[in-house]
C-alpha positions in Angstrom: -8.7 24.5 -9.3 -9.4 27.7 -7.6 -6.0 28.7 -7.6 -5.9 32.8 -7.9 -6.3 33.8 -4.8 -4.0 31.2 -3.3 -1.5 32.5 -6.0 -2.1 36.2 -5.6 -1.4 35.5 -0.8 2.0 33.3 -2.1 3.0 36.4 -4.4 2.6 38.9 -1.9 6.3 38.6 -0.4 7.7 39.4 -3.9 5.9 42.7 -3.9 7.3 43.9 -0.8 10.8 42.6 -2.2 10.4 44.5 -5.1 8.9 47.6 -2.9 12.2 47.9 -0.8 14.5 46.9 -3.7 14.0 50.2 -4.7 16.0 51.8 -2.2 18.5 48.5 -0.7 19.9 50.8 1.9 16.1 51.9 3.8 14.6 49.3 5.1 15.1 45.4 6.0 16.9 43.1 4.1 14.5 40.9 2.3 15.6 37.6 1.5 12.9 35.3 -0.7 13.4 31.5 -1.0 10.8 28.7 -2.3 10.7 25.3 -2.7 8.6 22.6 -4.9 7.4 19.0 -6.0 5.7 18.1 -9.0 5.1 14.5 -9.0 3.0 11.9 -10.7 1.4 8.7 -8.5 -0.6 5.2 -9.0 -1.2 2.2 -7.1 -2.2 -1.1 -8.7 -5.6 -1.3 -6.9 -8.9 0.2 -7.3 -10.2 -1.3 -3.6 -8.7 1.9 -1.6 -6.6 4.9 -2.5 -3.3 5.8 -0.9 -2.8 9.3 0.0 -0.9 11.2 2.8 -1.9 12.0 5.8 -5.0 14.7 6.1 -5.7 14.4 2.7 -9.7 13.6 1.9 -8.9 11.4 -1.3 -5.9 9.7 -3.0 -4.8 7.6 -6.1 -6.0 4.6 -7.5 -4.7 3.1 -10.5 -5.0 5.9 -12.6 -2.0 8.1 -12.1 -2.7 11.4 -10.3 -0.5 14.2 -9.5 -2.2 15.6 -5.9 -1.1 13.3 -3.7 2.9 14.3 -3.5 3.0 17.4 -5.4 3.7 20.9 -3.5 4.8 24.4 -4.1 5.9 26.7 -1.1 7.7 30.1 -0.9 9.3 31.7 2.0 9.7 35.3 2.8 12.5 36.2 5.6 12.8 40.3 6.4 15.4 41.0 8.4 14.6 44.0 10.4 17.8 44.4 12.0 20.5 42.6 14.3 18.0 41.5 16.8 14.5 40.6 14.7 13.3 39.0 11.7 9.9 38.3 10.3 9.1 35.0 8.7 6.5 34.0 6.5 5.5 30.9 5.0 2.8 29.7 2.2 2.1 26.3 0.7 -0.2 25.0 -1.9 -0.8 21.2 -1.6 -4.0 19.1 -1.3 -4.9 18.4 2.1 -8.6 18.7 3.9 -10.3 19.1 0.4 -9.5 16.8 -3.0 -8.6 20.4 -4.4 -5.4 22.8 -4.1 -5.5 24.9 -1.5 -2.8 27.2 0.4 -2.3 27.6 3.6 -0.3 29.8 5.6 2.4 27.1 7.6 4.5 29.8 9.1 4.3 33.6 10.1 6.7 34.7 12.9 8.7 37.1 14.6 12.2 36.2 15.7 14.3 38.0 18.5 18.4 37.2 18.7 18.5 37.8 22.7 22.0 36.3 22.4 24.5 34.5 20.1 23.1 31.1 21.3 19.2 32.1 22.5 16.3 33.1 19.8 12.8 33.5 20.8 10.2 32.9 18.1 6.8 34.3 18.6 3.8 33.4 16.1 2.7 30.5 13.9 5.8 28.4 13.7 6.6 24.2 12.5 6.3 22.1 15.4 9.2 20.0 16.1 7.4 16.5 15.9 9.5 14.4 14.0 13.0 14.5 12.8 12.7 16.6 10.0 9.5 19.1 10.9 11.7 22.1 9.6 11.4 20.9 6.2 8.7 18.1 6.2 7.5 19.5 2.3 10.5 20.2 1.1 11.3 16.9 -0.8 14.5 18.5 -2.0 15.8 18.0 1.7 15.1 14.6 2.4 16.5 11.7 0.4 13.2 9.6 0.0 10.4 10.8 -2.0 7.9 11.3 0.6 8.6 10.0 4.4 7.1 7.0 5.9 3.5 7.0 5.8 3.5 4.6 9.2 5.5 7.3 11.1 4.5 10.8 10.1 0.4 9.9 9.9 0.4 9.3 13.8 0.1 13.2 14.6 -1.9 15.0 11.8 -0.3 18.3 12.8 2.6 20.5 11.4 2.6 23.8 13.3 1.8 25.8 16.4 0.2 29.2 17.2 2.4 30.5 20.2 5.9 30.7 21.0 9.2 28.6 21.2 12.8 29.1 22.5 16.1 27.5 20.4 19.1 27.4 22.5 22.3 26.5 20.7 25.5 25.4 22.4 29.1 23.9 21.5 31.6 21.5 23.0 34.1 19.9 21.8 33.4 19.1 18.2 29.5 18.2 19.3 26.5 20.7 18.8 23.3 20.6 21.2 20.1 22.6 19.8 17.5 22.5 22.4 14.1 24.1 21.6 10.9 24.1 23.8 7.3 25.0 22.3 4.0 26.4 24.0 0.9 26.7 21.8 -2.3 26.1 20.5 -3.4 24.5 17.2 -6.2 23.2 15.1 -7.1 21.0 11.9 -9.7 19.9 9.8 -10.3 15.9 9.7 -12.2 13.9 7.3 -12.3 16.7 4.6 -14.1 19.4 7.0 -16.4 16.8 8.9 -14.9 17.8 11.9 -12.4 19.9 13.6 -9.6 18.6 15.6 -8.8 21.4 18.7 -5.1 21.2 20.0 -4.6 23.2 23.4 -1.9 23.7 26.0 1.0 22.3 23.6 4.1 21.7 25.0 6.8 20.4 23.2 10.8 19.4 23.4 13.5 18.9 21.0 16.5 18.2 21.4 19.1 17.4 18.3 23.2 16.4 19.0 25.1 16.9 16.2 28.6 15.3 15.9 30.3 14.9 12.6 28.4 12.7 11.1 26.0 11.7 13.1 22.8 13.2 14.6 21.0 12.0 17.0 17.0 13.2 18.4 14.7 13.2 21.2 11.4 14.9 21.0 8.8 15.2 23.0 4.7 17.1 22.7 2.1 16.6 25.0 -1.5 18.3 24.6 -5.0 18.2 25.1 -7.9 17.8 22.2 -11.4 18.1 21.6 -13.5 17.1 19.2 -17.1 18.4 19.5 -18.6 18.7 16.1 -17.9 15.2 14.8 -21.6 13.8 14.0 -20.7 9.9 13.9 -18.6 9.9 16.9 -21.0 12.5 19.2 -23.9 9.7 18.0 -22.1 6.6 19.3 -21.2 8.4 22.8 -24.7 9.4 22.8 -26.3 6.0 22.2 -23.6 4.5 24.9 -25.0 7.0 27.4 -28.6 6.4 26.8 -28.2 2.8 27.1 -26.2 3.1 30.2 -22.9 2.3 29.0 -21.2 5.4 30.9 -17.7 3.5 31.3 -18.0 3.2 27.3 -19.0 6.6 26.2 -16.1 8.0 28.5 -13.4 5.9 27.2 -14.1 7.2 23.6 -15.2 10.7 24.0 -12.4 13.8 23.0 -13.0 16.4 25.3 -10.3 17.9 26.8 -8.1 14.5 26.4 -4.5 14.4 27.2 -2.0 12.7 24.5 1.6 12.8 23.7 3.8 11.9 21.4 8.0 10.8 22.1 10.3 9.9 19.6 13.9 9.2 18.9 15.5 9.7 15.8 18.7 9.0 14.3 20.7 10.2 10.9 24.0 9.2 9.8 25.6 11.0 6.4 29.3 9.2 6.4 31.1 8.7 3.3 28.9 8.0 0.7 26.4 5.9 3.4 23.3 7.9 4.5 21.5 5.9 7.7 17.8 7.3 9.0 15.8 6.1 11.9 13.2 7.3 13.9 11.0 5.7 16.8 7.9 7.2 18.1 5.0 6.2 20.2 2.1 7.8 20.6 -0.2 8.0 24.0 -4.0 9.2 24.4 -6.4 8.9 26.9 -9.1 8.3 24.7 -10.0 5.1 22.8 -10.8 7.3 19.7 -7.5 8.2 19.1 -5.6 4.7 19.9 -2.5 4.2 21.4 0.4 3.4 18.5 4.3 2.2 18.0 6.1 3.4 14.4 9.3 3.3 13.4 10.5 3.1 10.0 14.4 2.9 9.3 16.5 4.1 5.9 19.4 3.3 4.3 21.1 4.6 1.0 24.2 4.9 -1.0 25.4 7.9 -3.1 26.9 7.2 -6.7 27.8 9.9 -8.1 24.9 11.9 -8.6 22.7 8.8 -8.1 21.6 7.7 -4.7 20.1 4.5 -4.7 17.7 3.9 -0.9 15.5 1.9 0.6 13.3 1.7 3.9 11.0 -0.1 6.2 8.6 1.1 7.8 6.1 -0.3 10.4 3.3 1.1 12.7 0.8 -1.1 15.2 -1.7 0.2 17.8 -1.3 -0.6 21.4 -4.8 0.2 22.9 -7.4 -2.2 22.5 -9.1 -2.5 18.8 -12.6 -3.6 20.9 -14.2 -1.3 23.5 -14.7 -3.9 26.5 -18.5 -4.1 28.6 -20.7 -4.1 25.3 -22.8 -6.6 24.1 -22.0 -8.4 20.6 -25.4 -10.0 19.9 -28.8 -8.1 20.1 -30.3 -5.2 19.6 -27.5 -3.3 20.6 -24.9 -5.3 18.1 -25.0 -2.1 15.5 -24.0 0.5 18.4 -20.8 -2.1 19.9 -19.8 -2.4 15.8 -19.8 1.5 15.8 -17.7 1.9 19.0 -15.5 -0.4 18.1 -14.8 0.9 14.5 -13.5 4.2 16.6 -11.5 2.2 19.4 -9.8 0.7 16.1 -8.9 3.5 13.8 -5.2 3.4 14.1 -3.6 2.1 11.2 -1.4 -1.4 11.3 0.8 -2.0 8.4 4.4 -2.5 7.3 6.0 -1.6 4.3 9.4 -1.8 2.0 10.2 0.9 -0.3 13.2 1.0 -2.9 13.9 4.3 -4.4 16.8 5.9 -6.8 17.1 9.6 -6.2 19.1 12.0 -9.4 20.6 14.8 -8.2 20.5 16.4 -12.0 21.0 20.2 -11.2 22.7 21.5 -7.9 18.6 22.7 -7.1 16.5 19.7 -8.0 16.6 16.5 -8.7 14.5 13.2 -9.7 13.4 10.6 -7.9 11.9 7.2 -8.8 10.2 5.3 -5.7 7.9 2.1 -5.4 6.6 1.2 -2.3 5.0 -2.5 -1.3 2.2 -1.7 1.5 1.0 -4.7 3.8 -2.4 -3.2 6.1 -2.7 -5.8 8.5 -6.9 -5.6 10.6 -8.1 -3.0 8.4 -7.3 -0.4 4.9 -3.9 0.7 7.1 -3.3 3.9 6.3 -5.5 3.8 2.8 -8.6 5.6 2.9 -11.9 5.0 0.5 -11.7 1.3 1.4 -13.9 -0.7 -0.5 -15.6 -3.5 1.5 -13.2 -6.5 1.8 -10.6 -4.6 0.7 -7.1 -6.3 1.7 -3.2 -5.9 0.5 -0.7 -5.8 -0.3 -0.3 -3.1 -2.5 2.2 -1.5 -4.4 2.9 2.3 -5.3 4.8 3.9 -7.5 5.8 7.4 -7.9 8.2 9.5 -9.8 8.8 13.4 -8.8 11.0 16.4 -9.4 11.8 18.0 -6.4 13.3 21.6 -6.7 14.3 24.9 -4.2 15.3 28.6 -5.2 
């Protein structure tokens, strides 16, 4: 692993700690936080590997510890009573099967009011329910969220701005944030790269007791230029005179959005968590898909014992319609029709027992029975004639500073 580098950017907000702890009373307030998974994870197959989403390979049978382990650490300065910088690095796998960091946030806050802040820079885009702290297993109950849900949009942050507005009444709280950006990632290892432009996105969170309760929504356009397999079947579809065809699955300057609904519920000892979310594109490349998953656990003691099911189907037609199945042209139909189907479908029922140990980390034991319905699902490496269902199992310490 090529870790030094990656170590010596992650260790960089401790030196400028240590720089102004010299003299506490010149300077901003530095304030250093971090947050981590080490976890070990098999499947009971050797036909496909499961990994997370944006990740170029995964486990097998053989226990591996890439595909839910994580280390992150935050660096907050506060410059005064009106601005704060924010920075952000985690090591995971994801693009390459090796560790790599990335930098997932860098941004300047400004408090224009008690309710209003205005973020400008490279921030976490509110997607799903729990964007803010997607990778920090600590935070979530589960040991990893729902693979059906949070694989439909392989993006976690925005370069650009937002604005959070917070406001009271009665015993309810409404945080409202809006997001304008750009973004990019790498897909199928760095095959190809995935352009986001225009982002726009809106989240809005009621909190009341408790209960919580979501609604999100990002729309954008994308462009994919550089991907060689897809840029040949478009090409073949034109030459042959398929026009209708080739538009239908190119990704240039395509619109898509994604809406979803979310719900938490931490009474008592009962926790409750649902989310909903469809996605929309208008191209055939990137299909048209339904997820939800839905959680429910009960605290013990220090032991919560959960489980979840999770589902995700595709809307948009698996076959691009006009092309011809027999003939010489059979091979180019196959290949547009392996893109028109690439959205996963699959359910799945996890049990878990989370350990809360130590007040900053805790254990957690999860197995998870997978059932890809028309394809791998969300597995990757398929072998040929590769089918379900499969189970997972994976044991992790989650733990924050």
């Amino acid at each position: 692993m090529k870790l030094i580098p990656y170590l010596a950017l992650l260790a960089l907000p401790l030196a400028i700690s240590s720089a102004y702890a010299a003299d506490p009373t010149d300077g901003p307030t530095v304030t250093i936080s971090g947050f981590g998974t080490a976890a070990l994870t098999r499947s009971n197959t050797d036909d496909a590997e499961f990994a997370r989403v944006g990740q170029l390979a995964g486990v097998k049978s053989s226990a591996k510890t890439g595909v839910d382990s994580n280390f992150g650490i935050q660096a907050t300065a506060k410059m005064n009573d009106w601005l704060s910088l924010t920075g952000q690095g985690l090591v995971s796998k994801h693009i390459t099967d090796e560790y790599g960091a990335e930098l997932s946030w860098a941004f300047a806050k400004f408090k224009a009011s008690d309710k209003l802040s205005i973020r400008v820079g490279r921030m976490g885009l509110p997607v799903y329910m729990i964007s803010d702290y997607l990778n920090v297993g600590y935070s979530n109950t589960y040991l990893r969220p729902p693979v059906e849900m949070y694989s439909q949009v392989n993006l976690q942050n925005v370069d650009g701005i937002d604005a959070i507005y917070q406001t009271s009444f009665g015993e309810s709280t409404l945080t409202s944030q809006v997001a304008f950006g750009k973004s990019e990632t790498k897909g199928n290892g760095n095959a190809y790269t995935v352009k986001f432009t225009t982002i726009a996105g809106i989240n809005l969170v009621l909190e009341n007791g408790p209960f919580t309760a979501r609604f999100g929504h990002i729309t954008t356009k994308f462009n994919v230029d550089d991907s060689a397999s897809l840029n040949a079947v478009v090409g073949g579809l034109r030459k042959y005179g398929f026009q209708s065809a080739a538009d239908s699955l190119k990704i240039h300057d395509n619109k898509a959005s994604f809406t979803s609904l979310g719900l938490g519920v931490d009474w008592k000892n009962w926790i409750v968590q649902s989310e909903y979310g469809v996605r929309k594109s208008e191209s055939l490349s990137l299909p048209d898909t339904t997820s939800w998953y839905t959680m429910l656990g009960y605290r013990v003691g220090k032991f919560t014992p959960y489980y979840h099911h999770a589902s995700v189907k595709q809307d948009s037609p698996r076959t691009v319609a006009g092309l011809p199945t027999t003939g010489p042209l059979a091979a180019l139909t196959a290949g547009a029709n392996t893109f028109a189907s690439l959205a996963s479908i699959q359910t799945s029922n996890s049990i878990g027992l989370r350990w809360d140990f130590s007040k900053s980390a805790d254990l957690k034991l999860q197995l998870d029975r997978f059932s890809p319905e028309s394809g791998p699902g969300t597995f990757i490496n398929a072998k040929p004639g590769f089918k379900g269902p499969v189970t997972v199992f994976a044991a992790a310490v989650d733990f924050v500073f």
